[in-house]
C-alpha positions as CSV (number, residue, x, y, z in Angstrom):
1,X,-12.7,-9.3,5.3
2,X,-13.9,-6.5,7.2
3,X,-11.0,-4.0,7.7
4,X,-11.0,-0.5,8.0
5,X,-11.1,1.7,5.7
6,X,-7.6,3.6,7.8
7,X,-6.5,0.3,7.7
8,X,-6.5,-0.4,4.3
9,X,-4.7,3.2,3.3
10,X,-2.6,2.5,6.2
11,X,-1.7,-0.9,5.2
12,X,-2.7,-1.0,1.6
13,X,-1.9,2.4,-0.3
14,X,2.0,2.7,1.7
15,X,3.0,-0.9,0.7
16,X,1.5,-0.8,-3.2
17,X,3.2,3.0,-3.1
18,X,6.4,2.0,-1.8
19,X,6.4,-1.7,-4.2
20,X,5.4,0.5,-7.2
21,X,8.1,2.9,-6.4
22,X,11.0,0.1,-5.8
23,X,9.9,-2.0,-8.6
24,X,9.6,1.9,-11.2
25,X,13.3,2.3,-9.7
26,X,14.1,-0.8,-10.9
């Protein structure tokens, strides 16, 4: 599990952000 640390913002921040902000909303 060596990914990048870009990759993990890219792909780890955006969806947690965007699943925190749907299920806040909610």
């Amino acid at each position: 599990m060596r990914i990048p640390v870009k990759s993990i913002t890219d792909s780890g921040i955006k969806p947690i952000t965007q699943t925190g902000e749907i299920d806040h909303l909610s």
